[in-house]
VEXDOPA-184536 format. One record per atom (N, C-alpha, C, O, CB): x, y, z; chain; atom name; residue in one letter; residue number from 0. Coordinates in Angstrom, 3 decimals, decimal comma, padded with zeros to 6 digits. Each point is the difference from the previous one (the first is absolute). Glycine has a CB too. Example, Ala and Ser with C-alpha at 12.3 -4.5 7.8 and 13.67 -1.06 7.14 Angstrom:
<pts>
x / y / z / ch / at / aa / i
013,190 / -005,690 / 007,800 / A / N / A / 0
-000,890 / 001,190 / 000,000 / A / CA / A / 0
000,900 / 001,200 / 000,000 / A / C / A / 0
001,036 / -000,019 / 000,665 / A / O / A / 0
-002,928 / -001,154 / 000,581 / A / CB / A / 0
001,542 / 002,223 / -001,966 / A / N / S / 1
000,820 / 001,190 / 000,060 / A / CA / S / 1
-000,770 / 001,090 / 000,730 / A / C / S / 1
000,509 / 001,108 / 000,169 / A / O / S / 1
000,675 / -001,736 / -002,314 / A / CB / S / 1
</pts>
This chain:
<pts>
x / y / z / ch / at / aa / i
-021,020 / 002,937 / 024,351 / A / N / X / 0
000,544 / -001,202 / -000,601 / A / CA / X / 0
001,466 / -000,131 / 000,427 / A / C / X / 0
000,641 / 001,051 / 000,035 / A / O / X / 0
-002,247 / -000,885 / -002,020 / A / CB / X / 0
002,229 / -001,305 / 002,314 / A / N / X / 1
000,948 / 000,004 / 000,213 / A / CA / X / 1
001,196 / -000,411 / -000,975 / A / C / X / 1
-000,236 / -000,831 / -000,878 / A / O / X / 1
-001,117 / 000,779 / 002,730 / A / CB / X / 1
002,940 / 000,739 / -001,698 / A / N / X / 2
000,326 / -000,177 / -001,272 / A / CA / X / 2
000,406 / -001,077 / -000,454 / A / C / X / 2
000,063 / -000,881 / 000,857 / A / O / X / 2
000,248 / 002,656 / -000,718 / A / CB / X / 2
000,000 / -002,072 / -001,166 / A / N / X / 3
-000,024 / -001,510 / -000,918 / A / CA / X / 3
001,183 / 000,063 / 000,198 / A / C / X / 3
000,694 / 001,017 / 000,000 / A / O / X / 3
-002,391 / -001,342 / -001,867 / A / CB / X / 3
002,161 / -001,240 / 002,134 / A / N / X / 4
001,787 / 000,386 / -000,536 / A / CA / X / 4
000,056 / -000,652 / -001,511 / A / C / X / 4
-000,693 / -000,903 / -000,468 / A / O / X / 4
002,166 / 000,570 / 003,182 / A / CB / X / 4
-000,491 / 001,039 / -003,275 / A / N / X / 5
000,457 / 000,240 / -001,234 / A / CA / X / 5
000,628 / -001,243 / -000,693 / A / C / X / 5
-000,010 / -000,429 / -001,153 / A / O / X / 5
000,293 / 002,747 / 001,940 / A / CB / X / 5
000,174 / -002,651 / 000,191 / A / N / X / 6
000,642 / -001,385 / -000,751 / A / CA / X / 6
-000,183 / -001,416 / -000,533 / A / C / X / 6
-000,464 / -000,853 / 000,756 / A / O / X / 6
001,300 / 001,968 / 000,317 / A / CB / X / 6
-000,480 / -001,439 / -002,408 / A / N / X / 7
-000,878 / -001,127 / -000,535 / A / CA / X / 7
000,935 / -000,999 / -000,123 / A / C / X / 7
001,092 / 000,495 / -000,278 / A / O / X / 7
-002,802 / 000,760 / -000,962 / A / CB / X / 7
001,753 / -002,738 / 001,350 / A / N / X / 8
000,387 / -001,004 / 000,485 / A / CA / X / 8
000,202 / 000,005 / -001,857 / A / C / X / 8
-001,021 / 000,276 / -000,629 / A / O / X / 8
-000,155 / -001,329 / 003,647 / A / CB / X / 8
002,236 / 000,804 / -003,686 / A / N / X / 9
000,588 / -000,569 / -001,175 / A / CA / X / 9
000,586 / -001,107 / -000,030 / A / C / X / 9
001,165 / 000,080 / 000,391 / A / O / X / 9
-000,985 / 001,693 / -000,827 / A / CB / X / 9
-000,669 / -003,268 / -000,017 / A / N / X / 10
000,821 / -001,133 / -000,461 / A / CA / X / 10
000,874 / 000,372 / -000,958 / A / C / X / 10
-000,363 / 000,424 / -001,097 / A / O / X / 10
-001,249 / -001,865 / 001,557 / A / CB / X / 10
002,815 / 001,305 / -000,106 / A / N / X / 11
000,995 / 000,168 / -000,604 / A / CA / X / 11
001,060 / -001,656 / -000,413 / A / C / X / 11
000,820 / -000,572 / 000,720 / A / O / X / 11
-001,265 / 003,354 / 000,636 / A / CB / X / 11
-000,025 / -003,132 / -002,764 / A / N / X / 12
000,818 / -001,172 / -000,605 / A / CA / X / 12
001,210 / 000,014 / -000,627 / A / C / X / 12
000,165 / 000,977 / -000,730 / A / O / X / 12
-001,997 / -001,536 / 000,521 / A / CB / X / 12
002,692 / -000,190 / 000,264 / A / N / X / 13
001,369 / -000,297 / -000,021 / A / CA / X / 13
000,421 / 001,181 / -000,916 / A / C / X / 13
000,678 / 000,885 / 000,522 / A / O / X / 13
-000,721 / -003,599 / -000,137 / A / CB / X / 13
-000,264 / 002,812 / -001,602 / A / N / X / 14
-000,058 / 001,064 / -001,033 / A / CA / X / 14
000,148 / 001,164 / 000,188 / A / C / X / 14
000,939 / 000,728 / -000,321 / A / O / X / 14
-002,017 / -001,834 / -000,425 / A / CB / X / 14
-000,438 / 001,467 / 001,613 / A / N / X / 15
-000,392 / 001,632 / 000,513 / A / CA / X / 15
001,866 / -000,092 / 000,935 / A / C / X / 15
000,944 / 000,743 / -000,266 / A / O / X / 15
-004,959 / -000,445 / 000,869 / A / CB / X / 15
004,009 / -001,414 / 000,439 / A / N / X / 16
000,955 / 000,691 / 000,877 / A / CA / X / 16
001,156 / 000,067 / -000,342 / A / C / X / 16
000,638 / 000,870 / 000,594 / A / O / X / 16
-001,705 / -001,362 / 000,858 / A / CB / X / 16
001,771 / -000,264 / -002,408 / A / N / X / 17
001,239 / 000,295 / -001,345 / A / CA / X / 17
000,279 / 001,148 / -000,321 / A / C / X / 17
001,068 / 000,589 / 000,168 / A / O / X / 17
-001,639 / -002,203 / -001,220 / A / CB / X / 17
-000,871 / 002,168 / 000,331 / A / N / X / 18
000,154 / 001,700 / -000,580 / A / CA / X / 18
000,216 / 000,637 / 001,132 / A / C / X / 18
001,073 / 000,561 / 000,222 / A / O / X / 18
-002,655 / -000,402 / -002,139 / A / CB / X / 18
000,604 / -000,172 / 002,748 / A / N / X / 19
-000,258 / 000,979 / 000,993 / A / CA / X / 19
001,503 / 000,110 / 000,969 / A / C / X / 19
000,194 / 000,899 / 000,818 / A / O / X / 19
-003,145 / -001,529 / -000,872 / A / CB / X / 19
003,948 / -000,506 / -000,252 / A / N / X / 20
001,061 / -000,013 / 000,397 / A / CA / X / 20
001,169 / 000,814 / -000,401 / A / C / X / 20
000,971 / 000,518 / 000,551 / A / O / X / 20
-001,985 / -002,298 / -000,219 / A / CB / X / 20
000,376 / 001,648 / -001,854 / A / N / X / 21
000,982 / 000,310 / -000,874 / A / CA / X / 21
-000,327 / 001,815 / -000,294 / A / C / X / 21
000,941 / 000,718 / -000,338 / A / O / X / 21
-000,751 / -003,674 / -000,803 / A / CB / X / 21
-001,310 / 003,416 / 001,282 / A / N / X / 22
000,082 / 001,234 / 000,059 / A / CA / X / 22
-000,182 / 000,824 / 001,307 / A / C / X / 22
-000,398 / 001,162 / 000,083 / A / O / X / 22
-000,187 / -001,662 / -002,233 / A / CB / X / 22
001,008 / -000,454 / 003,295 / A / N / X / 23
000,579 / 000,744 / 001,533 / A / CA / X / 23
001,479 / 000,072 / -000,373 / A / C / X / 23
000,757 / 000,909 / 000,342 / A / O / X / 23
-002,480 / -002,045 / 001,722 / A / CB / X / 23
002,031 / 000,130 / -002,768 / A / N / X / 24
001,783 / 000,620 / -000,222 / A / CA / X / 24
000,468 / 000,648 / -000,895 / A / C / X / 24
001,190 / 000,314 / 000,020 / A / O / X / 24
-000,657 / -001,830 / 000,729 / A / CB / X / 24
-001,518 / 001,941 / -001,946 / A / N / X / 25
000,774 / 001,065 / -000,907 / A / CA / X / 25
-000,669 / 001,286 / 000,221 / A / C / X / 25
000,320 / 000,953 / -000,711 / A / O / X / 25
000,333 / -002,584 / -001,140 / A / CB / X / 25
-001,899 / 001,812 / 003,115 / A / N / X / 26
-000,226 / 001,170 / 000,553 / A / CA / X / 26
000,317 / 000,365 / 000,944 / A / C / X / 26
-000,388 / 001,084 / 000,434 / A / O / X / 26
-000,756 / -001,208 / -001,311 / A / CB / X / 26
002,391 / -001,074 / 001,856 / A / N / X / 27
000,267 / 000,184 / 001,357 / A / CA / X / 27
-001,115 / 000,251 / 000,831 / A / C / X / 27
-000,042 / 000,837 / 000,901 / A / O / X / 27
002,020 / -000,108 / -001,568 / A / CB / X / 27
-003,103 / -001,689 / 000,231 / A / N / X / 28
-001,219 / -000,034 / 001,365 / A / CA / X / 28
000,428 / -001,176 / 000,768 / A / C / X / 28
000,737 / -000,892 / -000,421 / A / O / X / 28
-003,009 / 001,797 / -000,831 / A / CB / X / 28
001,574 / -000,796 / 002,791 / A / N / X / 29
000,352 / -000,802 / 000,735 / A / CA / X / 29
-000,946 / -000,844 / 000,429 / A / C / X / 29
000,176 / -000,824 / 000,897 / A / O / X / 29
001,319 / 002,163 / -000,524 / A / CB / X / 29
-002,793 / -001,128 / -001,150 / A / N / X / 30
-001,348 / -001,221 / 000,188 / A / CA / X / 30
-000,669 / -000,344 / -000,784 / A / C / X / 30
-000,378 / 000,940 / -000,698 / A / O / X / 30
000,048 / -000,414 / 002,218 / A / CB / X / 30
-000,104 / -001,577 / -001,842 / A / N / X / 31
-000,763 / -000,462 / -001,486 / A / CA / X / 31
-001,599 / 001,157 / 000,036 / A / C / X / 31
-000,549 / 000,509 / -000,977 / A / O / X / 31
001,587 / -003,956 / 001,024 / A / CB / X / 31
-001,287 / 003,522 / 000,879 / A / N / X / 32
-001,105 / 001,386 / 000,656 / A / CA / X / 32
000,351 / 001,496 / -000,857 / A / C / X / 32
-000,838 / 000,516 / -000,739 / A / O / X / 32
000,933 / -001,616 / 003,678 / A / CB / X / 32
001,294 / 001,697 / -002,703 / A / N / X / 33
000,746 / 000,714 / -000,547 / A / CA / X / 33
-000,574 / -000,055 / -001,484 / A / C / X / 33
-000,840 / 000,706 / -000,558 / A / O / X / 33
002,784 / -001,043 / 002,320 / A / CB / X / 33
-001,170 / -000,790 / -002,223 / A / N / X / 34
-000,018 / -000,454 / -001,329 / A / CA / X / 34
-001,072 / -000,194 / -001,042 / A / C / X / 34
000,209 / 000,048 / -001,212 / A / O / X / 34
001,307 / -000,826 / 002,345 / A / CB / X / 34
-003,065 / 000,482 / -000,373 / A / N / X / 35
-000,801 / 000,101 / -000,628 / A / CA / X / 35
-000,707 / 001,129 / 000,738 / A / C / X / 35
-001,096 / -000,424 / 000,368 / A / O / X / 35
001,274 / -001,862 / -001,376 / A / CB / X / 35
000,006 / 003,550 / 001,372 / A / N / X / 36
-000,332 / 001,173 / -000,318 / A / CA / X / 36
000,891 / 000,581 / -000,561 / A / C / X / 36
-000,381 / 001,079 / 000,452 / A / O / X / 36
-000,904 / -001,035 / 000,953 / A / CB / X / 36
002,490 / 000,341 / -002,228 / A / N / X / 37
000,800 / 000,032 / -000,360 / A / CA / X / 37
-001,096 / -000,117 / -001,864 / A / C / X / 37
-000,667 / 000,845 / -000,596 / A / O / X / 37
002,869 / -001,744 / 003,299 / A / CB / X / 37
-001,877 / -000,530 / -003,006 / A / N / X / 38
-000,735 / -000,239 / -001,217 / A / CA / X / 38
-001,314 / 000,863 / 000,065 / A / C / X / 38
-000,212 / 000,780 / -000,929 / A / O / X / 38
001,215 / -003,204 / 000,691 / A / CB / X / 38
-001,812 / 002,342 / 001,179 / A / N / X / 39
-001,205 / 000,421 / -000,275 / A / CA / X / 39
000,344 / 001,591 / -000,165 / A / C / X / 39
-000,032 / 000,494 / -001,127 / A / O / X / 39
-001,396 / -002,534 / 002,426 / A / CB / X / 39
001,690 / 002,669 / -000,392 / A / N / X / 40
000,005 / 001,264 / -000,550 / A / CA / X / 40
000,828 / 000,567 / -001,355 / A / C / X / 40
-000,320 / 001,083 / -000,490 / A / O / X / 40
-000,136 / -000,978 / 002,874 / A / CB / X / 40
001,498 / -000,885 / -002,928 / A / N / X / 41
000,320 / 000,063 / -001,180 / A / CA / X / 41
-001,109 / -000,157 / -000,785 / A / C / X / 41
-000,505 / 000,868 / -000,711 / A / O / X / 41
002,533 / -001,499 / 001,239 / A / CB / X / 41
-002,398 / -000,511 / -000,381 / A / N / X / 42
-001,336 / -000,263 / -001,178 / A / CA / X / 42
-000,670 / 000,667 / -000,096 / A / C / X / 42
-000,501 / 000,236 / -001,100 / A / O / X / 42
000,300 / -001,798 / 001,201 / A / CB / X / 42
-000,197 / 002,304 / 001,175 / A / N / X / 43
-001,073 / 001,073 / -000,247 / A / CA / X / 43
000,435 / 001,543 / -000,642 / A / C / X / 43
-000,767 / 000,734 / -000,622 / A / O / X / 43
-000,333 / -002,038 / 002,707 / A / CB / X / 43
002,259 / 001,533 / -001,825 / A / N / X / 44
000,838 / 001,309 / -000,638 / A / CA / X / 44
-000,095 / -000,735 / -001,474 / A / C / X / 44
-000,870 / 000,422 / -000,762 / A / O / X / 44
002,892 / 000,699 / 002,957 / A / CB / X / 44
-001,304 / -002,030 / -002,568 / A / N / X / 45
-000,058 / -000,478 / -001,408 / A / CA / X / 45
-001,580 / 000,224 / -000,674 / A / C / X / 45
-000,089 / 000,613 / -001,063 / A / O / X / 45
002,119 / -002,503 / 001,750 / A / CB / X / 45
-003,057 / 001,448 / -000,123 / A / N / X / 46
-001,283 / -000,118 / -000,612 / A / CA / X / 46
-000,435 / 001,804 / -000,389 / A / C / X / 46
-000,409 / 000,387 / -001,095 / A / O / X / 46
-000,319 / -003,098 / 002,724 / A / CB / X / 46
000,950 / 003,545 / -000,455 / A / N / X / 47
-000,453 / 001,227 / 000,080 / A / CA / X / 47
000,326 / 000,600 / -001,218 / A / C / X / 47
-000,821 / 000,294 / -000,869 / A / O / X / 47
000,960 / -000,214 / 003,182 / A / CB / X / 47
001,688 / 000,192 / -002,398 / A / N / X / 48
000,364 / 000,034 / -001,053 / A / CA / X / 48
-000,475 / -000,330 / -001,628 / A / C / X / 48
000,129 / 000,669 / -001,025 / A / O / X / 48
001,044 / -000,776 / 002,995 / A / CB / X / 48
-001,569 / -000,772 / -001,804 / A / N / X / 49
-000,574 / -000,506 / -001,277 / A / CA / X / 49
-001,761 / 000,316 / -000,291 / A / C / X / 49
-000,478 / 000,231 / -001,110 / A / O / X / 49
002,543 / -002,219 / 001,456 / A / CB / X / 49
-002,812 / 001,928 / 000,914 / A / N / X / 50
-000,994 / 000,870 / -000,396 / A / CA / X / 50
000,404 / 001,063 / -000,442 / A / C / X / 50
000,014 / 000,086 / -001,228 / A / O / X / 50
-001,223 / -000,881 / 002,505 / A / CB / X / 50
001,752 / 002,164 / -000,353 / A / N / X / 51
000,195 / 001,092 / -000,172 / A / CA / X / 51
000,916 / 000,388 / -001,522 / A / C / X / 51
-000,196 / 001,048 / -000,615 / A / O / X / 51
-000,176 / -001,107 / 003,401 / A / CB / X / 51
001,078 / -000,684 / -003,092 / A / N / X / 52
000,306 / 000,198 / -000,947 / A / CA / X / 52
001,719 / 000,916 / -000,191 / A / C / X / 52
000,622 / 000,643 / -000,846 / A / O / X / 52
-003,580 / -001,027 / 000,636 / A / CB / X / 52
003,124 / -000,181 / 001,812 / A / N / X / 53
001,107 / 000,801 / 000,338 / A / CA / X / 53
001,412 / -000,523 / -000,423 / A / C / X / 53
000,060 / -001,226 / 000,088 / A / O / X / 53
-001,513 / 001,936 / 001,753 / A / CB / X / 53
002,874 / 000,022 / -002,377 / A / N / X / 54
000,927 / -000,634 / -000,779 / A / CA / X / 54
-000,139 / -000,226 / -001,684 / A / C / X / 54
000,985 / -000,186 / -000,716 / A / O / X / 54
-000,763 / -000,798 / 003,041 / A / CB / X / 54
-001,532 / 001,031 / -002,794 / A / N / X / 55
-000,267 / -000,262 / -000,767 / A / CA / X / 55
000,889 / 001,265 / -001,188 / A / C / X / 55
000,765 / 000,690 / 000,674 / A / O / X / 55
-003,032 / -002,206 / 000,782 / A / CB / X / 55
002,291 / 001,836 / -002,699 / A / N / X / 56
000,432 / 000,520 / -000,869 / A / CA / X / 56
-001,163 / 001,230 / -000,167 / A / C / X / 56
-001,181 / -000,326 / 000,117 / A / O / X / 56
002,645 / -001,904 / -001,015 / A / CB / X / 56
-001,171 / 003,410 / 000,669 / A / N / X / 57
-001,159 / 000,938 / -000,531 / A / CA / X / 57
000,723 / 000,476 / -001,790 / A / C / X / 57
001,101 / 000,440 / -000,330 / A / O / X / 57
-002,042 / 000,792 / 003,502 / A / CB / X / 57
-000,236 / -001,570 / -003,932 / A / N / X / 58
000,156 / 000,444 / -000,887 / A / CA / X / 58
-001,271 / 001,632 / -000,423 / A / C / X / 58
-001,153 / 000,216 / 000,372 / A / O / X / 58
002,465 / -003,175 / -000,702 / A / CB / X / 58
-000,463 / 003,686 / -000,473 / A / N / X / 59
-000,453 / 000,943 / -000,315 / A / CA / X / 59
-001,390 / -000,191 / -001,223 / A / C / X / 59
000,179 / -000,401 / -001,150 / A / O / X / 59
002,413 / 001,299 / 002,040 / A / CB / X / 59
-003,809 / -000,547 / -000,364 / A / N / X / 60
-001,192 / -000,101 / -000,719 / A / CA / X / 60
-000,095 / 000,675 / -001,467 / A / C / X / 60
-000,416 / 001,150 / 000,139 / A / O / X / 60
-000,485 / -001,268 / 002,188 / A / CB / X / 60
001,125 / -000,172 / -003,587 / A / N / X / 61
000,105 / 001,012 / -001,273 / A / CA / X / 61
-001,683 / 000,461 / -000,479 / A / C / X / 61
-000,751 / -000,798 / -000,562 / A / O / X / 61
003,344 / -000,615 / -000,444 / A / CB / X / 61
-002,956 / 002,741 / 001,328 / A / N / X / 62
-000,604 / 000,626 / -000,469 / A / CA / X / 62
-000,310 / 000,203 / -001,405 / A / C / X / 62
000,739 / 000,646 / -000,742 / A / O / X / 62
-000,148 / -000,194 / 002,598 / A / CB / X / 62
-001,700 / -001,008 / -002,238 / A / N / X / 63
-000,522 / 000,305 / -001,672 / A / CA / X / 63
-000,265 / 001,595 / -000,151 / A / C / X / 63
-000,413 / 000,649 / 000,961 / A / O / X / 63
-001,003 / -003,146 / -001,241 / A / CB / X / 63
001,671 / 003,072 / -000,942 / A / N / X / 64
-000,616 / 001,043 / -000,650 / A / CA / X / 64
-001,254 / 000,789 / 000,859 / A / C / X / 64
-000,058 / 001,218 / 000,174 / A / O / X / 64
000,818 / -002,624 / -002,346 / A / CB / X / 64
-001,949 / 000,189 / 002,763 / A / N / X / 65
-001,498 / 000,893 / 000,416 / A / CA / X / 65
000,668 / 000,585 / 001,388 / A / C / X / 65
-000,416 / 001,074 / 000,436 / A / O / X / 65
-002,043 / -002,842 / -001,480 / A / CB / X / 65
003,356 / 001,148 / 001,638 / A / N / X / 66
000,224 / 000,703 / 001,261 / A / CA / X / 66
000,501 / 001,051 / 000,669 / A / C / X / 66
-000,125 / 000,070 / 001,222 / A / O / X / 66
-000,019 / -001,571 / -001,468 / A / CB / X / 66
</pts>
């Protein structure tokens, strides 16, 4: 099989390209491309996190008397 290329054609509207503007310059990226892998892999560290349960607070379990 031969390999696929990877890359997917995104319409990008006035909006998307605003943000996507606006967070190439407070991450110093230099392509709206950049910028939305940038978000995406945040999002995905953010999501993991929150499955896993990571950051979260541990509280200590109190044991009754039978244990």
């Amino acid at each position: 099989m031969p390999p696929r290329d990877k890359r997917t054609e995104i319409v990008i509207d006035p909006a998307l390209s605003a943000t996507l503007d606006k967070v190439c310059e407070e991450q110093g990226l230099e392509s709206h491309e950049a910028a939305m892998e940038f978000l995406l892999s945040r999002s995905i560290r953010v999501g993991g996190n929150k499955i896993t349960g990571r950051g979260r607070a541990l509280y200590e379990v109190k044991r009754g008397p039978s244990d």
